[in-house]
C-alpha positions in Angstrom: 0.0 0.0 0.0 1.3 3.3 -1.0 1.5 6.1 2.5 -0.2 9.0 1.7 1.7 12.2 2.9 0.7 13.9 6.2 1.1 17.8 5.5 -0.7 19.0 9.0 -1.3 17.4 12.3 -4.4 18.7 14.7 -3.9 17.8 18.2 -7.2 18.0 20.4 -7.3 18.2 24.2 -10.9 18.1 25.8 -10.4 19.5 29.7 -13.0 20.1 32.2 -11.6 21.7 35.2 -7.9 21.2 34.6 -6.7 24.3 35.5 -3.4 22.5 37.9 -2.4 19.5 35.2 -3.2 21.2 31.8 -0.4 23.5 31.5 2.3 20.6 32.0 0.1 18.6 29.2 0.1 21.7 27.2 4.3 22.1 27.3 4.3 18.2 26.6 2.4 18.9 23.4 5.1 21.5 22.1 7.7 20.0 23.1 6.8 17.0 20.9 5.3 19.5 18.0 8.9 21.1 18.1 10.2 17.2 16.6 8.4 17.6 13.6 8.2 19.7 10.6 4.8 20.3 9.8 2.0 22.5 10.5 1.0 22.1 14.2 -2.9 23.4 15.5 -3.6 22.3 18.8 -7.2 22.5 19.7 -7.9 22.7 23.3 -12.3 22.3 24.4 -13.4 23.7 27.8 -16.1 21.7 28.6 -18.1 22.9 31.5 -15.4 24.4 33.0 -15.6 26.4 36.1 -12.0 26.9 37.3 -9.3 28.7 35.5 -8.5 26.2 33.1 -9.6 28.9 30.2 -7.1 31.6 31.7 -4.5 29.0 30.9 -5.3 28.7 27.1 -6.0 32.2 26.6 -2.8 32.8 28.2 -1.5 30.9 24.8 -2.3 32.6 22.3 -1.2 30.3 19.6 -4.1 27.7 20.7 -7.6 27.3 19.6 -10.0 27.4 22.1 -13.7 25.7 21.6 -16.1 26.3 24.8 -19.0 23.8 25.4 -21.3 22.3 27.7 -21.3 18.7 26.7 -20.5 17.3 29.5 -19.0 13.8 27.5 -15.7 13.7 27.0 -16.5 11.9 23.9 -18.6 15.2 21.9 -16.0 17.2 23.3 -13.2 15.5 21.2 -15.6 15.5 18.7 -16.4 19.5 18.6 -12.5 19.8 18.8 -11.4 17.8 15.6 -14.1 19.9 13.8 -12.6 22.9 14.8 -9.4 21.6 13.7 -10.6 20.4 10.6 -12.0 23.8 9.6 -8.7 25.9 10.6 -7.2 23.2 8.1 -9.6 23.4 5.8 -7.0 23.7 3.1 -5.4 20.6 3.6 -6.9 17.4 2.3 -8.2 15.1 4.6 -5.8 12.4 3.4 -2.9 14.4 4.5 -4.1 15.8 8.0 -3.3 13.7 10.8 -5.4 14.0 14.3 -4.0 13.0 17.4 -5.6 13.3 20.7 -5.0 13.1 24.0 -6.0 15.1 27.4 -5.4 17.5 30.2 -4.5 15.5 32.6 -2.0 13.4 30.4 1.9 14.2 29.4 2.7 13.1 25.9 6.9 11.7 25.5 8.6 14.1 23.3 8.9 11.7 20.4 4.8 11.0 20.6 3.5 12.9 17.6 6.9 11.9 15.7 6.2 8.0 16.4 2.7 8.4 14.8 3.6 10.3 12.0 6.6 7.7 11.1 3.5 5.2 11.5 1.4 7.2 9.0 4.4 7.1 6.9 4.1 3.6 6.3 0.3 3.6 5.5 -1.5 3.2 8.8 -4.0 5.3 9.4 -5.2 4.7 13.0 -2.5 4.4 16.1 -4.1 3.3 18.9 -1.6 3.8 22.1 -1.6 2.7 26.2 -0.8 4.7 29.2 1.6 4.8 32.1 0.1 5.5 35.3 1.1 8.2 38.2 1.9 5.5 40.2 3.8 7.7 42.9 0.3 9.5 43.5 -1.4 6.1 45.0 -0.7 3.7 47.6 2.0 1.0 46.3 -0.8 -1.8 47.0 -3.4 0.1 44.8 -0.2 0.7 42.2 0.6 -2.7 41.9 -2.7 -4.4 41.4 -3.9 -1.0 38.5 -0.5 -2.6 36.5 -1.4 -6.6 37.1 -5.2 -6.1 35.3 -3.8 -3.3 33.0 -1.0 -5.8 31.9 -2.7 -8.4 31.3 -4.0 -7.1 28.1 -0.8 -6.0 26.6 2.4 -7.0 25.5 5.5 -6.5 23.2 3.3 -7.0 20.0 -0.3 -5.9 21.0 -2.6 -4.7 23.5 -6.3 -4.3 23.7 -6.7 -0.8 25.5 -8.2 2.1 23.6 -7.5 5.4 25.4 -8.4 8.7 24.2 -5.4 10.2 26.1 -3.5 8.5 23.3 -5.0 7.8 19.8 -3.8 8.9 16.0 -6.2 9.1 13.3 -6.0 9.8 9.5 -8.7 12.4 9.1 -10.1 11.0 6.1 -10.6 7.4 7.8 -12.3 9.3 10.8 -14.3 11.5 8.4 -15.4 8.1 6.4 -16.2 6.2 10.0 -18.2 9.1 11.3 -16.1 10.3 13.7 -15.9 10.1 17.4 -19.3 8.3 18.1 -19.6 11.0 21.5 -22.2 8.5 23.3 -19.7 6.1 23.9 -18.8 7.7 26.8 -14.6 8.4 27.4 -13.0 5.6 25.7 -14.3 6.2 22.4 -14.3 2.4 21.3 -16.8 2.7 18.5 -14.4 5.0 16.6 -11.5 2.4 16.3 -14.2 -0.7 15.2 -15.7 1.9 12.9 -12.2 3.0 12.0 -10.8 -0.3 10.8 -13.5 -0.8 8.7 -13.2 2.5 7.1 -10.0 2.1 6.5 -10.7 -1.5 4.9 -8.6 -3.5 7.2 -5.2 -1.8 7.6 -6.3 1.1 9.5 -4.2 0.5 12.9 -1.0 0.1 14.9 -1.0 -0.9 18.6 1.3 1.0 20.5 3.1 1.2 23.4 3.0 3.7 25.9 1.4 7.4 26.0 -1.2 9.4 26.9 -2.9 8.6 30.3 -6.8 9.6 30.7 -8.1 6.5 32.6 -7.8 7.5 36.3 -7.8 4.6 38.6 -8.6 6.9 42.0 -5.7 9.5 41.3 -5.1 11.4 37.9 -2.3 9.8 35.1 0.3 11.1 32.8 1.9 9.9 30.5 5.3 8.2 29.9 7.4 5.8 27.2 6.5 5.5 23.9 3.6 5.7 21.9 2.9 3.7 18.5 4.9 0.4 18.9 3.0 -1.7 15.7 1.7 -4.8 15.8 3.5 -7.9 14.6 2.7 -7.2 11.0 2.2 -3.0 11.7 -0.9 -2.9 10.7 -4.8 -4.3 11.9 -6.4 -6.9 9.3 -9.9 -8.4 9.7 -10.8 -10.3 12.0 -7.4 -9.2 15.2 -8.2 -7.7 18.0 -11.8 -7.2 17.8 -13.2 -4.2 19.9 -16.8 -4.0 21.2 -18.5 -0.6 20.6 -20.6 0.7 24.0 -24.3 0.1 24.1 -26.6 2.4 22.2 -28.3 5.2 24.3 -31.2 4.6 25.8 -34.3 5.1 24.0 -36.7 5.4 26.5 -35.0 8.0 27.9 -35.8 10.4 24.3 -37.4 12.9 26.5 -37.2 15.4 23.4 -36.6 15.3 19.5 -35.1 18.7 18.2 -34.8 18.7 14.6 -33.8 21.0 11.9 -36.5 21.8 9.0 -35.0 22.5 5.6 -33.0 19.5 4.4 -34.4 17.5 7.4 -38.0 17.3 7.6 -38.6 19.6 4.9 -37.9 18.1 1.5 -36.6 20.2 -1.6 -40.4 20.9 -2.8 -40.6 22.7 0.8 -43.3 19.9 1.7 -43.3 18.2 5.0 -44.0 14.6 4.6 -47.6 13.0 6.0 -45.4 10.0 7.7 -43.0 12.7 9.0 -46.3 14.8 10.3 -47.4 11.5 12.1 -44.2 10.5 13.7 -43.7 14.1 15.1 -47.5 14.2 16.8 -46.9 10.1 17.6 -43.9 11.7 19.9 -46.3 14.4 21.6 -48.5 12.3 22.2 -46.3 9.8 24.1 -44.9 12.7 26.3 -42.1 13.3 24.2 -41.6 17.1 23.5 -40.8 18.5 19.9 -38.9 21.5 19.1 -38.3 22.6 15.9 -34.5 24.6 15.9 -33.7 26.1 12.2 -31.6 29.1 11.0 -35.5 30.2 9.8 -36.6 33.8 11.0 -39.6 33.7 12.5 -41.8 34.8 10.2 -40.8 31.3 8.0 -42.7 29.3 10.2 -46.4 30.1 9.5 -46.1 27.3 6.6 -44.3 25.0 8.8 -47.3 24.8 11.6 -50.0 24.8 8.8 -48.4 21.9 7.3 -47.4 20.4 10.7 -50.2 21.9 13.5 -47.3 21.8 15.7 -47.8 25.1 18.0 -45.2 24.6 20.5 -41.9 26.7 21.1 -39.6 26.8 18.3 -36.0 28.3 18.5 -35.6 30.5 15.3 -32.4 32.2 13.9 -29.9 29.4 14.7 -31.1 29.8 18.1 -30.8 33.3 18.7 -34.8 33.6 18.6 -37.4 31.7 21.3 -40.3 31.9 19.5 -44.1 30.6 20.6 -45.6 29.2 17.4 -49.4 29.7 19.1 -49.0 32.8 19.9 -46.7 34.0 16.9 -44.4 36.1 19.5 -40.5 36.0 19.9 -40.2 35.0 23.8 -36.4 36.0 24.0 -34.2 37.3 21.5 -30.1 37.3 21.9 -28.8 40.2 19.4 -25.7 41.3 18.0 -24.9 44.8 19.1 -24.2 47.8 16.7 -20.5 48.0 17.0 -20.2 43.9 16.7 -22.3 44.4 13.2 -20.1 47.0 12.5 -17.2 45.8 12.8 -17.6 42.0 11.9 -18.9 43.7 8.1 -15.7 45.6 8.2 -13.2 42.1 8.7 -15.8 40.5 6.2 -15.5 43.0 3.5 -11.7 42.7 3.9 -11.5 38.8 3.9 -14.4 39.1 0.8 -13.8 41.8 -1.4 -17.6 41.4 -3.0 -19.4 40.7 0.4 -22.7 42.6 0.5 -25.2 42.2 4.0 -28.7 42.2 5.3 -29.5 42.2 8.5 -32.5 39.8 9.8 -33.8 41.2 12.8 -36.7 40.7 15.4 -39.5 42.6 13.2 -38.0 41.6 9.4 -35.3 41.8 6.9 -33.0 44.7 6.3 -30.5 45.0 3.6 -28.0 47.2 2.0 -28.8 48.4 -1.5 -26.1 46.0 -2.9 -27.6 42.4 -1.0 -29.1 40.4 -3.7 -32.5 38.8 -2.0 -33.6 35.4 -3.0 -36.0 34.7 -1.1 -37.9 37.6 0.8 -38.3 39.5 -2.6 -40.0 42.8 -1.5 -40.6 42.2 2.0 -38.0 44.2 3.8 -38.7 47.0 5.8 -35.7 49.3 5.1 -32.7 49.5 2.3 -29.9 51.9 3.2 -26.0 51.6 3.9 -25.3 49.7 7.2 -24.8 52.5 9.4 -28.8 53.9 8.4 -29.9 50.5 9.0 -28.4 50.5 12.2 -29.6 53.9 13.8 -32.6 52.6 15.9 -30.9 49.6 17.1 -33.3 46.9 15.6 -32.3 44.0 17.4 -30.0 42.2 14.5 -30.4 38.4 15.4 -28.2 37.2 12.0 -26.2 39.2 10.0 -26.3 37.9 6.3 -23.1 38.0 4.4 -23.4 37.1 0.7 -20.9 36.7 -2.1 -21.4 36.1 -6.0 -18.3 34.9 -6.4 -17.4 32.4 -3.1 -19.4 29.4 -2.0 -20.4 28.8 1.6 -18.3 26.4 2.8 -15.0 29.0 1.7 -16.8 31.7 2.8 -17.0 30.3 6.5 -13.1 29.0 6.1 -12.1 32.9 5.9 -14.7 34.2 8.0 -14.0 31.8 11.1 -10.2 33.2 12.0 -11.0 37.0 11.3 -14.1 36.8 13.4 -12.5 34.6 15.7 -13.4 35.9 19.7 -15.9 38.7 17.8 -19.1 36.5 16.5 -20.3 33.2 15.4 -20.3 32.9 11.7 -21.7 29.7 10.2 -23.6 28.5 6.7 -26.6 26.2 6.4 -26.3 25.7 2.4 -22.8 24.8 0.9 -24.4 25.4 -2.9 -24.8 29.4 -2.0 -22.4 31.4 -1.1 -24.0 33.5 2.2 -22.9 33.7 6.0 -25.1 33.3 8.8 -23.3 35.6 11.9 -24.7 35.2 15.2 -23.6 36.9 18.7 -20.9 35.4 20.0 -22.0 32.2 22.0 -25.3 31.8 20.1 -26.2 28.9 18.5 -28.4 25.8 18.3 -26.9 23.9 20.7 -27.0 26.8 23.6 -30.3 27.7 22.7 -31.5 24.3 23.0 -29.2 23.6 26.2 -31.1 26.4 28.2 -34.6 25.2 26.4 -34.2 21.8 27.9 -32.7 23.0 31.4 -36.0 25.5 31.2 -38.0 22.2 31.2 -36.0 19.9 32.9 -34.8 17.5 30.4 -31.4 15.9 30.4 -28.6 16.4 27.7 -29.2 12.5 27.2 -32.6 12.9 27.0 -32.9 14.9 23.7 -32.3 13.4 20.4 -31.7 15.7 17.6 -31.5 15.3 13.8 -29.9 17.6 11.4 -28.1 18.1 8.2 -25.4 21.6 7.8 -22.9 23.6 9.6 -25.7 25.4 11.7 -26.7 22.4 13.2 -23.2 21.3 14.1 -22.8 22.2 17.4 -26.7 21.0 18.2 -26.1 17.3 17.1 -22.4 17.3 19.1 -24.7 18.6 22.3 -27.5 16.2 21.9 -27.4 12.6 23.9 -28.0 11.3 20.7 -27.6 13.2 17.2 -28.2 12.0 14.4 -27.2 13.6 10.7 -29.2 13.3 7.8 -27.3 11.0 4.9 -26.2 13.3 2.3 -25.9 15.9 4.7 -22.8 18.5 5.1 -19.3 16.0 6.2 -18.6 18.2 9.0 -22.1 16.8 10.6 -21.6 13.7 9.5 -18.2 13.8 11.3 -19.5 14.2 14.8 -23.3 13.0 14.5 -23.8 9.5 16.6 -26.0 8.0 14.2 -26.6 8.6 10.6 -30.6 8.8 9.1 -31.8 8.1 6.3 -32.4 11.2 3.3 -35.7 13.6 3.8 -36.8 12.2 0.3 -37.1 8.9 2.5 -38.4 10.4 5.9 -35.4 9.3 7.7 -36.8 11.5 11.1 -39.3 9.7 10.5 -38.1 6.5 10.1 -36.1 7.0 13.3 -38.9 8.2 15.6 -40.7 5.7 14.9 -38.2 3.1 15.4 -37.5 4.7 18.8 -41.1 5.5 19.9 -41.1 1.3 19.4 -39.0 1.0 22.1 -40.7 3.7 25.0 -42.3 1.7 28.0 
């Protein structure tokens, strides 16, 4: 098999609360990016941190930081390669590298060089063990951690998967579906999807890094990371891995989906089956929430085609809006000077970028913003700073070029609006930007919707299909992309569904619903 080269490498670190051990995993992680020469973007996620532990990576400037409230270590790995992924965006997958590992671990110097000379010889998945802090626990507790951790590894092969220490090709992760976040730390499901993405020769067992699994006292890592196999590479049928037990289903306490692309087909027609599966859930207790990048004055068609007249979150969840009563509960705006100033790094990242702003009572544009859809509907045309005066309430600014398409668009808007607003894209076939205020999205709005009522994160299944609904199928307990749908969702969705032109929510609810009590 011929090695395809690696031209980047992504290293992500999910930390929750690691404000004392993440700096030492942190100079670990330069000192072995300093062994190699390639491009180097370490991605640290604070999940649900309450310490300090985001003073220390803004004290870094050279890090990427990716905030979340997922609470699984496994969606937070997930949410951290996709970052990665875009800030390499123009790299192809085949020659990006991922390796991850976390906080509280300390890489050897020669880790990422090990894996990459792994990768050299056409491996695509390193899976590596851990050395324990033994002088941190009693010597009895020490000794019998290293009996049962040994007994599963030796000079040629082990059977540990640790997310402290894995290597992935980013195509073969891309292909598998990436980081299957359910599955709780370990990951398992991503090396059994792995290997068969990667038709048989996707992994070397390696010996010793990383160091997540805490037996009472934290780990870190030691040795060396990447020793192969006998034959250097995993073939069908060695060292089969079990993937974790599927989420509970009658636990679905709420379905959030999307509507374009996800229940509503390319005719804008919402399927009867699809109708039924979404009442069938009401009726059983099971509430429905409709979350779309939509304004709200999209959704009159949606409820007569659905009678659905609960609480929808509009605007890629920077609008709360009561379908009965047709009012907007809570709105979270960008402020003048953000609009301002995110046009201003837009215009100078896209030469031809022209805006509207879409704002709690309708659409406002600049003379130069090509409308496709609300042709004569908005309520004021002027330059930016007119439309601005009486502080409408923006909840999306709309950036659209003629001459980029959506998915390039976002790859230049993401750094220069990096710590300013939240810029994402919900067609890749058109070239427009969807900006946010900083923090909003689907997967907050739909955090604080089920907090509001009392539902758990594991509770709420959610099905969408583009870059705006990233961050809400990452979040969910169990998120499932639509096939066909945009690769980034693809790469951190649990569970793939069928197209709309097939009712795949549909076919989904109603397999779950199936299994309630």
């Amino acid at each position: 098999m011929s090695a395809r080269p690696v031209t980047a490498v992504a290293v992500v670190v999910p930390a929750r609360d690691e404000e004392e051990l993440l700096p030492g995993c942190l100079e670990a992680v330069s000192l072995a990016a300093q062994r190699i020469c390639l491009p180097v973007v370490v991605v640290v996620v604070l999940d649900r941190c309450h310490d300090r532990t985001a003073d220390v990576v803004a004290a870094r400037p050279e890090l990427i930081a990716v905030e979340c409230d997922a609470g699984v270590v496994g969606t937070a790995r997930a949410m951290g390669v996709s970052a990665a992924l875009r800030h390499l965006h123009q790299h192809d997958l085949d020659g990006v590298w991922i390796a991850c590992t976390d906080a509280d671990s300390r890489v050897p110097v020669d880790w990422l060089e090990h894996q990459l000379k792994l990768a050299d010889d056409g491996v695509d998945l390193v899976l590596g063990t851990v050395d324990l802090a033994g002088d941190e626990l009693p010597p009895a507790t020490a000794a019998r951690w290293w009996r049962d951790y040994n007994r599963l590894v030796d000079e040629a092969a082990h059977a540990h998967v640790h997310g402290a220490n894995v290597g992935v090709r980013a195509s073969v992760y891309v292909a598998a579906g990436g980081v299957r976040a359910g599955l709780g730390p370990r990951g398992r499901a991503a090396h059994a999807r792995g290997r068969a993405a990667a038709g048989g020769h996707g992994g070397a067992l390696g010996r010793r890094a990383g160091g997540h699994e805490r037996p009472p006292a934290r780990s870190r890592a030691g040795g060396r990371v990447g020793r192969p196999a006998a034959s250097g590479r995993l073939r069908s049928g060695e060292h089969r891995l079990s993937a974790a037990p599927p989420c509970d289903n009658d636990r679905m306490r709420m379905v959030a989906t999307d509507l374009d692309g996800t229940i509503v087909g390319p005719d804008g027609s919402i399927s009867a089956r699809t109708v039924q599966a979404l009442q069938a859930c009401q009726d059983a207790g099971v509430r429905v929430v409709y979350v779309t990048g939509r304004p709200p004055r999209w959704m009159g068609e949606v409820v007569s085609q659905t009678g659905h007249r609960g609480t929808a979150l509009c605007g890629n969840g920077a609008v709360v809006y009561d379908l009965a009563a047709e009012q907007v509960l809570h709105a979270r705006v960008l402020t003048t000077d953000v609009v301002l100033e995110v046009a201003r790094r837009l215009t100078e990242a896209l030469p031809d970028a022209t805006f509207a702003l879409e704002t709690v009572t309708g659409l406002r544009r600049t003379s130069s913003y090509v409308v496709r859809w609300d042709v004569g509907v908005e309520a004021v045309v002027g330059d930016l700073p007119s439309l601005l005066a009486d502080d409408p309430g923006v909840v999306k600014l709309l950036c659209r070029s003629e001459s980029s398409l959506s998915d390039d668009m976002l790859a230049r808007a993401i750094p220069v609006l990096d710590g300013l607003a939240a810029p994402t894209h919900s067609n890749p076939n058109d070239g427009l930007l969807e900006i946010s205020a900083l923090g909003v999205g689907k997967a907050s709005a739909l955090a604080e919707l089920a907090r509001e009522w009392g539902i758990d994160q594991a509770d709420v299944v959610a099905f969408g299909d583009m870059p705006n609904d990233l961050d809400m199928i990452g979040w969910a307990g169990r998120g499932f992309a639509m096939r066909g749908g945009h690769a980034d969702v693809l790469a951190v969705a649990h569970d793939v569904a069928p197209p709309v032109t097939e009712d795949g929510v549909a076919q989904v609810l109603e397999r779950l619903l199936a299994t309630l009590p």
